[in-house]
N, C-alpha and C positions, 0 to 999 in steps of 0.2 A: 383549175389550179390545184396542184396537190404538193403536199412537203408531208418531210419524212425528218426523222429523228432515230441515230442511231448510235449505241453506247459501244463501241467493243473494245474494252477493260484492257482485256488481255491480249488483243490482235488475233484470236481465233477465228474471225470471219475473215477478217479481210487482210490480214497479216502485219497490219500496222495499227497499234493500240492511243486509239483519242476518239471523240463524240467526233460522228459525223452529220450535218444535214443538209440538206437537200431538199429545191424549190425548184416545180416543174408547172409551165404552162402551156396548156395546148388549147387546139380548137380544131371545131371541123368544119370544111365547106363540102357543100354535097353540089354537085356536074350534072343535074339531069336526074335521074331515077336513079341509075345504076356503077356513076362514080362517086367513091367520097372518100378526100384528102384529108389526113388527119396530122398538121407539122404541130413539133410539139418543142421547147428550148428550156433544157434543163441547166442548173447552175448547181453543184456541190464543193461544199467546204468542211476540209477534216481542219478543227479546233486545237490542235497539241501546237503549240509553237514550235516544238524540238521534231516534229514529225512531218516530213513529204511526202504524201501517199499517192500525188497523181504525176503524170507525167515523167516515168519513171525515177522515182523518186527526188523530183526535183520541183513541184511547186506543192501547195497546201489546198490548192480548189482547182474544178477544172469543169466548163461551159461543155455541154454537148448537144448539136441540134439533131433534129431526127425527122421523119417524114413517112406515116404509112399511106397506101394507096388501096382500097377497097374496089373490088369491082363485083355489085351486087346482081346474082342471076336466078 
């Protein structure tokens, strides 16, 4: 499990200014020796009431799943 915390004041990062955070949980199962899947579902929310940062500026948070595949030789 990992979260994040991020201030940007001015919109210099990320080009829309309000605290963002972010909570990410993954895990891994390992296939034998030499595969191992690592799916992981993140969830982010920018804080500004007056501000839409995802979804081309049309919601305030935005769920993303992800999936790497390891093939150890």
């Amino acid at each position: 499990m990992r979260n994040g915390l991020l201030d940007d004041i001015n919109g210099s990062r990320t080009g829309y200014a309000t605290l963002y955070t972010d909570h990410t949980i993954g895990w891994s199962h390992n296939f034998g020796k030499m595969i191992v899947i690592r799916p992981e579902v993140r969830y982010e929310q920018g804080w500004n009431k007056n501000v839409t940062a995802y979804d081309l500026g049309t919601k305030r948070n935005q769920i993303t799943a992800a999936t790497d595949l390891l093939v150890q030789f």
